[in-house]
Each structure stands twice: as C-alpha cells, then as structure tokens.
DRENMARDREN-815573 format. One line per field, with one value per residue: residue number from 0; residue in one letter; y, x, z of N, C-alpha, C in turn. Coordinates in nm, 4 decimals, always signed. Layout:
N
k = (NUM,...)
r = (A,...)
n_v = (Y,...)
n_u = (X,...)
n_w = (Z,...)
ca_v = (Y,...)
ca_u = (X,...)
ca_w = (Z,...)
c_v = (Y,...)
c_u = (X,...)
c_w = (Z,...)
This chain:
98
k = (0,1,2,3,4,5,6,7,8,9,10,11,12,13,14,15,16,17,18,19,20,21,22,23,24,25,26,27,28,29,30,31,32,33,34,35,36,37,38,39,40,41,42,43,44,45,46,47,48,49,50,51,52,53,54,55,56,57,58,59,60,61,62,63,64,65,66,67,68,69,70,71,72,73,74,75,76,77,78,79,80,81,82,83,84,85,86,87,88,89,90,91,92,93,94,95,96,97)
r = (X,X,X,X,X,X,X,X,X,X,X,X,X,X,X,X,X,X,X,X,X,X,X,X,X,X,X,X,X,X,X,X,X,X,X,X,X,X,X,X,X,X,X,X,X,X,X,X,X,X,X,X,X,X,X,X,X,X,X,X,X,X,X,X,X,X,X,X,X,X,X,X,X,X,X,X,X,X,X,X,X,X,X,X,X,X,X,X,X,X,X,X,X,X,X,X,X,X)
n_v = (-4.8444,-4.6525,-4.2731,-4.0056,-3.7697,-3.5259,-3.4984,-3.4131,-3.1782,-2.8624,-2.9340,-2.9356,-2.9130,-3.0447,-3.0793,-3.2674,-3.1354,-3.0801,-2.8338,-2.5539,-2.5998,-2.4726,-2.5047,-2.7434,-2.6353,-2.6749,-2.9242,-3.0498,-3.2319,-3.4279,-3.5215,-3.6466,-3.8347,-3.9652,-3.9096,-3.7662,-3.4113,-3.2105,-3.0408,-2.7559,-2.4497,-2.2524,-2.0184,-2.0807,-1.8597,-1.6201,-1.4324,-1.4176,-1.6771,-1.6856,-1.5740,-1.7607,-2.0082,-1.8815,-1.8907,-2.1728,-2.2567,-2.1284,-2.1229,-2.4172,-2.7407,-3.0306,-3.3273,-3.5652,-3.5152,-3.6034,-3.7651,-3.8975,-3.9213,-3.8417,-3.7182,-3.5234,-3.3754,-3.4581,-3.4099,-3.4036,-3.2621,-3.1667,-3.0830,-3.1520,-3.1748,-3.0151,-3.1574,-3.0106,-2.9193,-3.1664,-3.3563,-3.1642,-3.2532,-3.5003,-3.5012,-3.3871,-3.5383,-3.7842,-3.6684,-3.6473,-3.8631,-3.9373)
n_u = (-0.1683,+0.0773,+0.2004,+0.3990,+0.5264,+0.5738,+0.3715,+0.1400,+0.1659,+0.0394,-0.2089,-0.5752,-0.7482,-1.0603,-1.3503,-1.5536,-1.8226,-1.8195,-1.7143,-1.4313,-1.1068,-0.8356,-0.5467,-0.2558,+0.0100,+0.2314,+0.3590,+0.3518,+0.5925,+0.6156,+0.8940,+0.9827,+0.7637,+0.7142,+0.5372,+0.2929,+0.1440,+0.0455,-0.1186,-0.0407,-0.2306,-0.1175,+0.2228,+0.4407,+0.5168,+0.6095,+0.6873,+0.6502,+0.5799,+0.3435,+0.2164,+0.2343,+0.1526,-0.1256,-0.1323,-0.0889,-0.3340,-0.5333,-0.5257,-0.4303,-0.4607,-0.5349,-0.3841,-0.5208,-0.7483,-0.7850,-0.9400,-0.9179,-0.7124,-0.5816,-0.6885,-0.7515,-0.7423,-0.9142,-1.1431,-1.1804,-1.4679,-1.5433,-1.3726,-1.0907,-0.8647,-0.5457,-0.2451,-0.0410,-0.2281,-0.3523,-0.1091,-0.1156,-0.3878,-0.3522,-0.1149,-0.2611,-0.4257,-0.3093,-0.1776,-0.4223,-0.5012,-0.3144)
n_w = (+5.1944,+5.0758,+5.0861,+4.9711,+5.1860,+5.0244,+4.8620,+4.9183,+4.9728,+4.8671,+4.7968,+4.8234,+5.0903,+5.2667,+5.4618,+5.6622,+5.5540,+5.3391,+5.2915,+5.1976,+5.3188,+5.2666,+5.1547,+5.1753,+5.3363,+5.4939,+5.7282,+6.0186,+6.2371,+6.4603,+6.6256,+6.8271,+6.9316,+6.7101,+6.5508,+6.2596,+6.3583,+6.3121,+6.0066,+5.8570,+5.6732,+5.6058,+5.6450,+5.9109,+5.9904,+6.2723,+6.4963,+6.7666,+7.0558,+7.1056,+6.8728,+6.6981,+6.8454,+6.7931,+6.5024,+6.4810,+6.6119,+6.4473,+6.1884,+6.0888,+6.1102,+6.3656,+6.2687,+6.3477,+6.2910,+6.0256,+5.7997,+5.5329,+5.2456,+4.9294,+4.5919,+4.6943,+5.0957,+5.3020,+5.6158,+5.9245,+6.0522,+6.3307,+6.6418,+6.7166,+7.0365,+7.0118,+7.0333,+7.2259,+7.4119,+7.4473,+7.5829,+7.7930,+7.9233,+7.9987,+8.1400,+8.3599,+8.4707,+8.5067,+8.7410,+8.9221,+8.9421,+9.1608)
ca_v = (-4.7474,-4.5258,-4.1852,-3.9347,-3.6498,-3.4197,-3.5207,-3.3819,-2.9932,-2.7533,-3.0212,-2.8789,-2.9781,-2.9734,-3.0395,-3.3341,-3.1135,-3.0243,-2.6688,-2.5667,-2.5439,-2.4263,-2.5835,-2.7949,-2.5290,-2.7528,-3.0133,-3.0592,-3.3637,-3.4488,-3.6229,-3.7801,-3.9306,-4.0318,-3.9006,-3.6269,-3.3816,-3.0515,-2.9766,-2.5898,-2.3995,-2.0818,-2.0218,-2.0343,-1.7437,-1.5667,-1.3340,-1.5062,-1.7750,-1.6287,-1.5347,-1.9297,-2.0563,-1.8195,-1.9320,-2.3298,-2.2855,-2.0320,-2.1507,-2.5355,-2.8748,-3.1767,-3.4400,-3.6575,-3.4867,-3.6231,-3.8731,-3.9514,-3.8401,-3.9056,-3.6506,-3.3979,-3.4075,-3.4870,-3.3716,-3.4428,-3.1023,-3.1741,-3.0022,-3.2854,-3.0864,-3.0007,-3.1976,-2.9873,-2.9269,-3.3197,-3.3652,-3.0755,-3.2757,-3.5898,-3.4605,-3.3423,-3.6619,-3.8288,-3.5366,-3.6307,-4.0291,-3.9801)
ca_u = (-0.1302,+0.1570,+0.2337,+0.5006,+0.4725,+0.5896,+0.2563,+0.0651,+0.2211,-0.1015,-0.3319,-0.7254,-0.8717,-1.1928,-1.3809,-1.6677,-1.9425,-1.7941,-1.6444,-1.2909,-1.0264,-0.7368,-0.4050,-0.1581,+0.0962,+0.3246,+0.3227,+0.4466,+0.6055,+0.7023,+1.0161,+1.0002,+0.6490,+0.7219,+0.3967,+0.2294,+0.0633,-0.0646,-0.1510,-0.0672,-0.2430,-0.0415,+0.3224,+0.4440,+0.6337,+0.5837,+0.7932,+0.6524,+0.5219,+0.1713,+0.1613,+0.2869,+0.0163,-0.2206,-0.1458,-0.1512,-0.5156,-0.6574,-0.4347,-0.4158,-0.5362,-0.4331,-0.3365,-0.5471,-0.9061,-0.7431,-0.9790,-0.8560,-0.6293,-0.6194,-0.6852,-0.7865,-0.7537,-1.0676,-1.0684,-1.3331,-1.5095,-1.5318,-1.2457,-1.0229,-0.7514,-0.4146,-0.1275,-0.0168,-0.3649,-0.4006,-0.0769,-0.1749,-0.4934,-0.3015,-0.0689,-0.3769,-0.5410,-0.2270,-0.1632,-0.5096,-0.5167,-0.2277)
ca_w = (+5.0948,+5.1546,+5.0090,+5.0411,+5.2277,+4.9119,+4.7691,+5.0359,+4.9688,+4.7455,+4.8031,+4.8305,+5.2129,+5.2754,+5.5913,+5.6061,+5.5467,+5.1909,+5.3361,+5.1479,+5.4449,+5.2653,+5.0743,+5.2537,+5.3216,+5.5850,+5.7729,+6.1612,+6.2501,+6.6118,+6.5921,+6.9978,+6.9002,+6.5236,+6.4134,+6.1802,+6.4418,+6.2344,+5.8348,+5.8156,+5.5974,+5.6151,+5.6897,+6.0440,+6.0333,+6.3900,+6.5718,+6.9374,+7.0678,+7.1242,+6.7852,+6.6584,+6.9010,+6.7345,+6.3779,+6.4920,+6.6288,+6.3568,+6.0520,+6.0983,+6.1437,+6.3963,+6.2028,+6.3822,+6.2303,+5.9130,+5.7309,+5.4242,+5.1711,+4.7587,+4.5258,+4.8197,+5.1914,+5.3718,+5.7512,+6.0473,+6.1029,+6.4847,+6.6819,+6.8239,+7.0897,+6.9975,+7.0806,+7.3559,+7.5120,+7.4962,+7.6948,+7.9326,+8.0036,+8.0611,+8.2924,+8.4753,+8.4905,+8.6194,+8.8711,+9.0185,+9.0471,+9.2743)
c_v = (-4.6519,-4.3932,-4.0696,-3.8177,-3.5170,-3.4144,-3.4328,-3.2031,-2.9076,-2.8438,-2.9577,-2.9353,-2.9352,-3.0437,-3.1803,-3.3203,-3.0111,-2.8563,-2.6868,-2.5043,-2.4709,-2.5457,-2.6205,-2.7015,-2.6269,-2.8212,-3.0392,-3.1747,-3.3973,-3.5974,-3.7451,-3.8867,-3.9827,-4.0238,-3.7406,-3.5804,-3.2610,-3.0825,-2.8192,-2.5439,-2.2438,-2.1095,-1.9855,-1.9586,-1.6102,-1.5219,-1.3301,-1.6199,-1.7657,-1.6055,-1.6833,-1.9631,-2.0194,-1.8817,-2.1007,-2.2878,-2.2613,-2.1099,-2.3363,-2.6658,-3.0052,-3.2835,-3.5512,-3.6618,-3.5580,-3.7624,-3.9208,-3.8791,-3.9289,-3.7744,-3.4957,-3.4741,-3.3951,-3.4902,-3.3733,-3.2477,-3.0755,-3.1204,-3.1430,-3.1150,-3.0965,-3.0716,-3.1241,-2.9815,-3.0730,-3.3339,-3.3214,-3.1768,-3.4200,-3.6238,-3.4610,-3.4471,-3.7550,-3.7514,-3.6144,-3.7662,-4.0273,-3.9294)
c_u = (-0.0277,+0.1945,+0.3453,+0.4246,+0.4951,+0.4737,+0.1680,+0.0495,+0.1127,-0.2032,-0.4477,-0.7195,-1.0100,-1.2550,-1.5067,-1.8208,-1.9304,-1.7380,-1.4673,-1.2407,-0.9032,-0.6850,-0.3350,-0.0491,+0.2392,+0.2797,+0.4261,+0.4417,+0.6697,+0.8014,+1.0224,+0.9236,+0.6743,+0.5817,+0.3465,+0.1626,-0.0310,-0.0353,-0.1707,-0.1131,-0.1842,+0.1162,+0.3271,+0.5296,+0.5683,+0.6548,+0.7970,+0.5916,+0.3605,+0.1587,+0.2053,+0.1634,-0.1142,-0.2646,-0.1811,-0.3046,-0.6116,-0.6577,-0.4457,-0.4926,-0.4943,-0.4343,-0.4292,-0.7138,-0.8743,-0.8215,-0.9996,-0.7639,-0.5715,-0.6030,-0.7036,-0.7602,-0.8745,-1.0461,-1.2114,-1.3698,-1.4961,-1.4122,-1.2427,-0.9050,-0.6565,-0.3383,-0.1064,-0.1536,-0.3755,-0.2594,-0.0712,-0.2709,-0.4489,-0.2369,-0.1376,-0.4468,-0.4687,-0.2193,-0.2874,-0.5982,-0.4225,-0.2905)
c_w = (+5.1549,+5.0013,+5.0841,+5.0724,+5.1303,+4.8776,+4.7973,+4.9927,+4.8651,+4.7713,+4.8956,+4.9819,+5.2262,+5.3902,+5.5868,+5.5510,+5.3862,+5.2282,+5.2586,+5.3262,+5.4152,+5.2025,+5.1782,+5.2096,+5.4013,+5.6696,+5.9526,+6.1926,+6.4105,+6.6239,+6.7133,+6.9416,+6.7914,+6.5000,+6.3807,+6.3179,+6.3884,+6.0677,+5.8732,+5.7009,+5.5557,+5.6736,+5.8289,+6.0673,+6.1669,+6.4812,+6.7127,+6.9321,+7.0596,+6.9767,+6.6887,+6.7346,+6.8305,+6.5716,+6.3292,+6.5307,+6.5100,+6.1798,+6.0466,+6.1501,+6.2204,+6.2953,+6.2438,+6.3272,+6.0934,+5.8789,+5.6574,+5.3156,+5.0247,+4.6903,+4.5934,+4.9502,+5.2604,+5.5424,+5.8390,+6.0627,+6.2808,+6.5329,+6.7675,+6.8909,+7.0233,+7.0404,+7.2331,+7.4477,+7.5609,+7.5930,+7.8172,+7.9866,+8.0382,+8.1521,+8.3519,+8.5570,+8.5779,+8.7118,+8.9673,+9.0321,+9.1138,+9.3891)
C-alpha cells in the first residue's frame, strides 16, 4: 500500500494503549538515509539547538514507533531512541570492538 505523505498532515495519532498523541504537524525526512525519521506534532520553530532538541524529544515521534497508518496513525507506546542517540550508540559500539 502506498500513500502520500500530504495525507499524513492533521491526521489523529494515538499511542497502542488508545492514548491521543497529537495531529501530524510535520514530518522529518533524512535525505542521506532515504527514510521518514520523526512525526512532529508541533512546529519546529526554535531559536537553538537545545531548544529544537527539546521540541524533537517532548513534541514528536520516531518514525520507527510507527505501526500503522489509515484513517489514524497508530504508534508503539514503548520509547524506541532517536535517530541521533541510535547513531551515538553505534559509534560507541564500533569505537569499542576495536
């Protein structure tokens, strides 16, 4: 099944334990990787980085909790890491089989 990502934009989320999470506000796409990585529910308008970091953790969802999508978005409740946290801890892991 494919759908566009316009579709995606006001659409309800909700969480697997029936919790509302918020409206699909935006969507972050990492262009290197070619894949979806966050569902914002809030604008990322942020005047630093600390306060952008702040609004991805508090405000948003990885892309990867994402488990299904139709008439609503349906999203793992479990906290998967962030994108950057997960390549932080990959670096790390290489760093320390050498």
């Amino acid at each position: 099944m494919t759908l566009r990502l316009s579709k995606l934009f006001g659409i309800d989320i909700y969480n697997d334990k029936a919790e509302y999470k918020g409206k699909v506000f935006d969507i972050v796409i990492n262009l290197e990787k070619g894949r979806l990585e966050t569902i914002t529910t809030e604008a990322l308008k942020a005047s630093s980085k600390q306060e952008a970091r702040k609004i991805i953790s508090e405000k948003s969802i990885p892309y990867k909790n994402v488990k299904a999508v139709k008439d609503i978005v349906l999203v793992s409740q479990a906290r998967v890491s962030a994108p950057e946290e997960e390549e932080e801890e990959e670096s790390l892991h290489r760093h320390r089989r050498r």
